[in-house]
C-alpha positions, 0 to 999 in steps of 0.5 A: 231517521228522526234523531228525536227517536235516539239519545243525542250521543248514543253510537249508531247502531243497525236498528235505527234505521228501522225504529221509525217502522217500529215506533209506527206499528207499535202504536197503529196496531199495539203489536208489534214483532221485531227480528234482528241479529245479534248486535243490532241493538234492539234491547237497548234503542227500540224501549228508549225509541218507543219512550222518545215518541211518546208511543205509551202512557205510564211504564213500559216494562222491558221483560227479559230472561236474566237478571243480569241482562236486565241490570247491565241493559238498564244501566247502558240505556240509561248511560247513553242518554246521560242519566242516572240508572234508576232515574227514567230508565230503572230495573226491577229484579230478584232481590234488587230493584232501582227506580224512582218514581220519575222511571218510565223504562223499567227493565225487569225479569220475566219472573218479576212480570209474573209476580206483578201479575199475581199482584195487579192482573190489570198491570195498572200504570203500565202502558207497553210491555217489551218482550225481549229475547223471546226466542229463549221460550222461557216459560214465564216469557210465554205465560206473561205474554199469553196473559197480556195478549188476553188483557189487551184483547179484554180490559186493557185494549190501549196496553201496548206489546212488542216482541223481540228476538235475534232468531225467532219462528216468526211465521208462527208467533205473527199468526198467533199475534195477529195484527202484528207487523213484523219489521226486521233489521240487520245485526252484525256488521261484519262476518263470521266464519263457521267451522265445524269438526271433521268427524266425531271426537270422542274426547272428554270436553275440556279437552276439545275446549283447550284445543279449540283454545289453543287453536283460537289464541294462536290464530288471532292475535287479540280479541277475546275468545267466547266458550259457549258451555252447559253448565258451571261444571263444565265451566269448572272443569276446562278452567281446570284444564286451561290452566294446565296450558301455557297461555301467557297473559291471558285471563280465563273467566266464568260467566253464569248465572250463579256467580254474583253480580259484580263477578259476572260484570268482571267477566264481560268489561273491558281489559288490557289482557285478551281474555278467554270468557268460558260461559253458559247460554247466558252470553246468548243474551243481551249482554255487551260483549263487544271484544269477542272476536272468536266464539267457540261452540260446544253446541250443548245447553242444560235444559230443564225438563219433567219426568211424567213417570216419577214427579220430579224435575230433570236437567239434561245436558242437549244439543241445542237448535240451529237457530241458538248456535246461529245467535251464538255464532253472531257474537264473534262479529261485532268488532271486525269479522270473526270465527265461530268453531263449533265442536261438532260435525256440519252434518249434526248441525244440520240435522238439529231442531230449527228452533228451540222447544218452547220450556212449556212443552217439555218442564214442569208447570204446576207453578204456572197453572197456580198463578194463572188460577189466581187471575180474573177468570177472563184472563185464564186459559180457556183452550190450546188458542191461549198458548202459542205453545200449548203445554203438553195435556200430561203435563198439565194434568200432572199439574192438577192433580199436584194442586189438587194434591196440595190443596192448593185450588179445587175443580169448578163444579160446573166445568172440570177444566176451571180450576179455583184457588183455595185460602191455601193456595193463596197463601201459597201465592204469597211466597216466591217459590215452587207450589211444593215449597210455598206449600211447605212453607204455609205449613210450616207457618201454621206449626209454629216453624215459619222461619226454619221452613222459610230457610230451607225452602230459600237454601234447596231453590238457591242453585249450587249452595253445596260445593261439588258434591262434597259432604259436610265436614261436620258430620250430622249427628242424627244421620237422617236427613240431607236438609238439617245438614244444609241448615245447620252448616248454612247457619254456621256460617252465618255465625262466622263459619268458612263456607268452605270449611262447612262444604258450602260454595263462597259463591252459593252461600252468599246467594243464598243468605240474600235468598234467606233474608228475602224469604224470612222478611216474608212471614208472619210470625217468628218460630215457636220456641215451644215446638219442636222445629226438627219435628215441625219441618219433617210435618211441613216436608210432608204436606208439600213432598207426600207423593216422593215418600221413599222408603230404604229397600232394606237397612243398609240398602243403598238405594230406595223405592218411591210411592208408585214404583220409582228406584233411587240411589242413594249418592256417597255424600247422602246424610240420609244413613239411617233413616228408612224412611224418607222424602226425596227432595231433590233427584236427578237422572245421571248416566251411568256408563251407557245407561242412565241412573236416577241418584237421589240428591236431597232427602230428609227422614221421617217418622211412620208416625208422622206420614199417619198424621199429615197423609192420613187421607192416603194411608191404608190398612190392609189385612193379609193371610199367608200360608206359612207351612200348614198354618196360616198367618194373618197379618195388617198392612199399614200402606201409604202410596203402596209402600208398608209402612208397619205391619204386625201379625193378628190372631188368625180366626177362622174366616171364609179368606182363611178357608178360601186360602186353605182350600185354594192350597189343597186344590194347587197340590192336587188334593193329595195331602186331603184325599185318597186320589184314587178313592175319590176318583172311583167314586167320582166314576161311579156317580157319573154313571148312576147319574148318566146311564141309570138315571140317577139324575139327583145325585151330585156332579163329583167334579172339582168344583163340588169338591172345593165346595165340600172342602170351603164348607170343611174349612169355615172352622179350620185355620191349619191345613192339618185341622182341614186334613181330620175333617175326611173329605171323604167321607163329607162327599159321601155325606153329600152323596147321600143326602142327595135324595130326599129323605136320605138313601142316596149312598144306597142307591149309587150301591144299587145303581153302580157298585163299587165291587161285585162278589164272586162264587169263591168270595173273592172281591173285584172292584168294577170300573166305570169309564167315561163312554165305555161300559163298566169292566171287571178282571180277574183270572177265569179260575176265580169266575169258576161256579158262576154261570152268568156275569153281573150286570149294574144300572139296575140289572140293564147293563151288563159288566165286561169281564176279562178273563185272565190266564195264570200269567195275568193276560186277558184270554177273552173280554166278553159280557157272556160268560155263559157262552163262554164256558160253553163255546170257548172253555174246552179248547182254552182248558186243552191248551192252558193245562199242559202249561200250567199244570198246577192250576185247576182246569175242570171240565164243568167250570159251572159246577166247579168250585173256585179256589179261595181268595189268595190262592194262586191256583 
């Protein structure tokens, strides 16, 4: 190996022997894939190799997923070739840089390298670009990767890239970068022994790590031990555990990335006590980590992710893949060989994911999207081939329609898939922060509260300013809004204030007033002392967060509905306590038990009068009539994403809805409270038969749509169901009826062509029913017929009525159409047997010449 490719006094490590291979690939083919495990030394000899071999013009910029990583590799690289950091070799992260203009190896973040991008698309003075712990598949990895690639291909052929990881799917991304030759290198020098659980343990998780501890410390006597862990809470609580245990003189340290630097350093340097490092997926990274000679795997990360269903952005704690708990395990061999004690089963290890999913398949990518509509248009995104992992199609149209939303860009008129950036958007691209934010923050610019918008956009994107979850001790007098809370306990301390004592983190406030000072140096202009600043912040709020308006389900209700249906709680510690309505700024899906819950986190109150004014576009009036007892009520709906903001009761005037409403509730009762049933019905009987059998063609069909008809037309003047019962249904359908025929008349000819009754000798009244394919049908007792020699006869004398004949006791003696036969074939005997048992009623021999008893006798 060419010692030219090392710093003379740098310790051999396992990937010199391939650096020659590496540095040949790298500039025969400008690509380069480089896979070694951990403890190779990659991060550090492979930039300072490329540098040595004068393999690039200009910066090669060393791309990582943390800050730390980049700051502590810069200064190690830098120190092995015996110089100053910030000389040759520089780094380039949030809020703090060292570099000089001599700097040849800039070591930066891939946030930064994005930033750069907005700001120079052409990476001008930049000849290589080294992409390192890829396989983490960080979002902004992946986007400054792709946009590179595509710059290589297009003006910049002579840039230069390399990718480098400890576990990476190297098929895939060699095939996507083709030509690029893929050199591979040992890592660790010495083994690892893997254990797993034997079966599931169902403890809570600092106490299996408190186990595990124990077990570790007992087993070896020196060397660190290394807890892999989701989060900071989790790290909180087994400190909490650990330090109920008996350790000796052993040091428990945190390591994530919320703690400030220097503490992050105390966690990783050397000591003469053994020490127990409980960390986050941080440690999976370039860090130097070089006592560790047990590593103990909880197997869990937090990842962040996107919910389609409500808009906003969810952190799980997940299984990782097998490939991150191999580059977990690499870091118990760097020293000698070391244990690796996973805290769950070998067949839950080999059933996970080979690889991690990529951040762009499964997070939120608006502020990827906006950025790239900013770039040359050569250099966007022109299909899937783009991406070596293309973002869900969901996610990138939410991604739109967000920015479409926030007025951000607008679709090219000529090919919908091409978006433009807006003046808007490219004030927005100005300002480090989510496109929701950065919205937020113009706005507040342009009402005159920059600064005060500024502040609570660096407090909310700042991780774990609060402490825990606890309330302020100093209540919010207003009692609507989480924001003015953070702000004005955040501004206390900047006053003097304990953050403790204003329920803030030591750690997250001092993040955060470094987050404060980067942003406010950023606008343009101070506050307005004349404006309103509360007021302005609540109309800055909405211009970025108008789609998360919530609204309170009732006063004192303890959870809300948000535009498009989604349910919130509302946590204990919520300031928000009186306002109804309000935007959810931050929310989270917690499990609850065996399900899982989505708790609102941040929110800030705001006014119907000022959801009008920024969403106008969105907001709706709608008018509604309901039926309240027998009157309707007319009432406008002001509605923003479906939820009412306002609403007042009008003045109900008669109208076609308010006829319909009526009408439409008769109808559901059947018509009772309108109509004699049984009238209606007999008339309907009868205008079908005049119409079907006698030939009355012209006359109406009495159905149920001709009565809603007649009952519409009744209740154009009506807005009570009463007014509508004096208007007598009925008597419109007669009107109806009769006006059917030309002229008038057509009452009198149903009466002609079907009767409604027919008279008989003694005056008595019948009433003759007309059923559907069946002729029409009378009855009464045989008495009542007496004097009568022939039966009725409708449809114009052409169809003859069926009487039946009844005896005393109401029972039908005989059905016939002839009566006159009757009386002379059937009466004698019927009379002879009928007179002996009911003696008392009449019994004549000659019924014809009889004279019938009057109406309402019995006999």
């Amino acid at each position: 190996m060419p010692a030219s490719l090392i710093a003379a006094n740098a310790t051999p490590l396992p990937i010199d022997a391939v650096l020659p291979a590496i540095v040949a690939a790298f500039t025969s083919a400008g690509r380069v894939l480089v896979v070694a495990e951990p403890g190779a030394g990659k991060t550090t000899r492979v930039p300072n190799a490329l540098l040595m071999a004068q393999a690039f013009t200009g910066q090669c910029w060393v791309v990582q997923p943390r800050r730390m990583a980049a700051i502590l590799t810069a200064r190690r690289v830098a120190q092995e070739r015996g110089e100053t950091c910030g000389e040759v070799i520089g780094y380039s992260v949030r809020l703090e840089e060292r570099v000089t203009a001599v700097t040849r190896i800039r070591y930066v973040t891939d946030g930064l390298l994005l930033r750069r991008l907005l700001a120079d698309p052409q990476l001008t003075g930049i000849g290589a670009l080294v992409f390192d712990e890829f396989h983490e598949r960080r979002a902004a990895m992946d986007v400054g990767l792709a946009v590179a690639k595509r710059l290589q291909a297009t003006t910049r052929p002579q840039l230069r890239l390399a990718v480098m990881s400890a576990t990476l799917d190297s098929e895939k991304l060699a095939q996507w970068l083709d030509p690029a030759p893929l050199i591979a290198a040992t890592g660790r020098v010495f083994p690892v022994q893997v254990e797993h659980d034997g079966q599931l343990d169902t403890r809570r998780l600092e106490e299996r790590v408190a186990t595990a501890v124990r077990k570790a410390l007992q087993t070896s006597a020196d060397g660190d031990v290394l807890v892999f862990l989701p989060g900071a809470g989790e790290i909180r609580r087994c400190q909490e555990q650990l330090a109920k245990m008996a350790l000796g003189e052993t040091l428990v340290m945190p390591l994530h990335g919320s703690l400030p630097l220097r503490d992050q350093e105390a966690a990783i340097a050397p000591t003469a006590l053994r020490k127990v490092i409980l960390s986050t997926n941080i440690a999976e990274t370039s860090l130097t980590l070089p006592h560790v000679v047990t590593v103990i795997d909880s197997g869990l990360a937090r990842t962040a992710g996107f919910a389609n269903w409500s808009g906003l952005d969810t952190l799980h704690v997940q299984p990782i893949s097998r490939a991150s708990a191999a580059q977990r395990a690499g870091r118990a061999g760097r020293v000698r060989p070391g244990t690796c004690i996973r805290l769950y089963t070998a067949f839950d290890h080999d059933h996970r994911p080979a690889f991690d999913t990529a951040e762009l398949a499964r997070s939120d990518v608006a502020e990827h999207v906006l950025a790239l509509a900013s770039l040359p248009p050569e250099l966007q995104p022109d299909g899937d081939g783009f991406w070596l992992t293309p973002p869900p199609a969901q996610a990138q149209q939410s991604a739109r329609e967000l920015l479409l939303r926030l007025g951000a860009v607008t679709s090219h008129a000529s090919d919908g898939s091409r978006l433009q950036l807006t003046p808007t958007g490219r004030q927005m691209l100005r300002w480090p922060l989510p496109p929701r934010w950065a919205r937020v923050v113009v706005a507040g610019e342009a009402l005159g509260a920059g600064h005060t918008c500024a502040t609570v956009a660096a407090l909310l994107n700042e991780r774990d300013v609060r402490q825990g979850e606890e309330k302020s001790t100093f209540a919010a007098p207003h009692g609507h809004s989480d924001v003015l809370q953070l702000l004005q306990d955040f501004e206390a301390c900047r006053r003097g204030a304990q953050p403790r004592d204003r329920g803030l983190s030591r750690t997250g406030y001092l993040n955060a007033k470094v987050a404060v000072d980067q942003l406010l140096g950023l606008v343009q202009r101070p506050d307005d002392s004349k404006v309103d600043t509360e007021s302005a912040l609540g109309l800055a709020l909405l211009h970025g967060f108008g789609d998360r308006l919530a609204r309170r389900r009732s006063a004192q209700a303890a959870d809300v509905e948000m535009v498009g249906g989604a349910a919130l709680r509302l946590p204990a510690e919520t300031q928000v306590t009186q306002a109804q309505w309000m935007l959810v700024l931050h929310a989270e899906e917690r499990r609850d038990g065996k399900t899982r819950a989505n708790w609102l986190r941040v929110a800030h109150g705001v006014d119907p009068e000022q959801i009008i004014e920024v969403l106008a576009d969105e907001v709706t009036t709608e008018t509604t009539l309901t039926l309240e007892g027998k009157r309707v009520v007319q009432r406008e709906r002001t509605l923003c994403g479906g939820l009412q903001l306002e609403a007042r009761t009008l003045q109900t005037q008669p109208s076609a809805q308010v006829a319909a409403l009526l009408v439409q509730t008769a109808s559901a009762s059947q018509w009772r409270d309108l109509l004699d049933l049984e009238a209606w019905a007999q008339l309907a009987e009868r205008v079908r038969f005049a119409k079907d059998v006698a030939g009355l063609t012209h006359l109406p069909v009495c159905d149920e749509m001709f009565l809603l008809q007649i009952a519409t037309d009744a209740a154009q003047f009506c807005t009570q169901l009463g007014q509508l019962q004096q208007a007598d249904l009925l008597g419109l359908v007669r009107a109806a009826i009769d006006g059917s025929r030309t002229g008038g008349g057509g009452l009198s000819q149903l009466e002609q062509a079907a009767p409604e009754t027919m008279v008989l000798p003694g005056g008595k009244r019948l009433r003759i029913v007309y059923p559907v394919g069946q002729p029409p049908w009378t009855q009464s007792r045989m008495q009542d017929f007496f004097g009568l020699d022939d039966g009725p006869k409708v449809a114009f004398g052409q169809v003859a009525v069926v009487l039946h004949l009844l005896a005393p006791n109401q029972r039908p003696v005989q059905v016939t159409t002839d009566l006159a036969g009757f009386w002379l074939r059937h009466w004698p005997a019927i009379r002879r047997q009928l007179c002996r048992l009911y003696p008392r009623h009449l019994w004549p021999e000659d019924p014809i010449g009889a004279k019938p008893p009057p109406p309402g006798r019995p006999r």
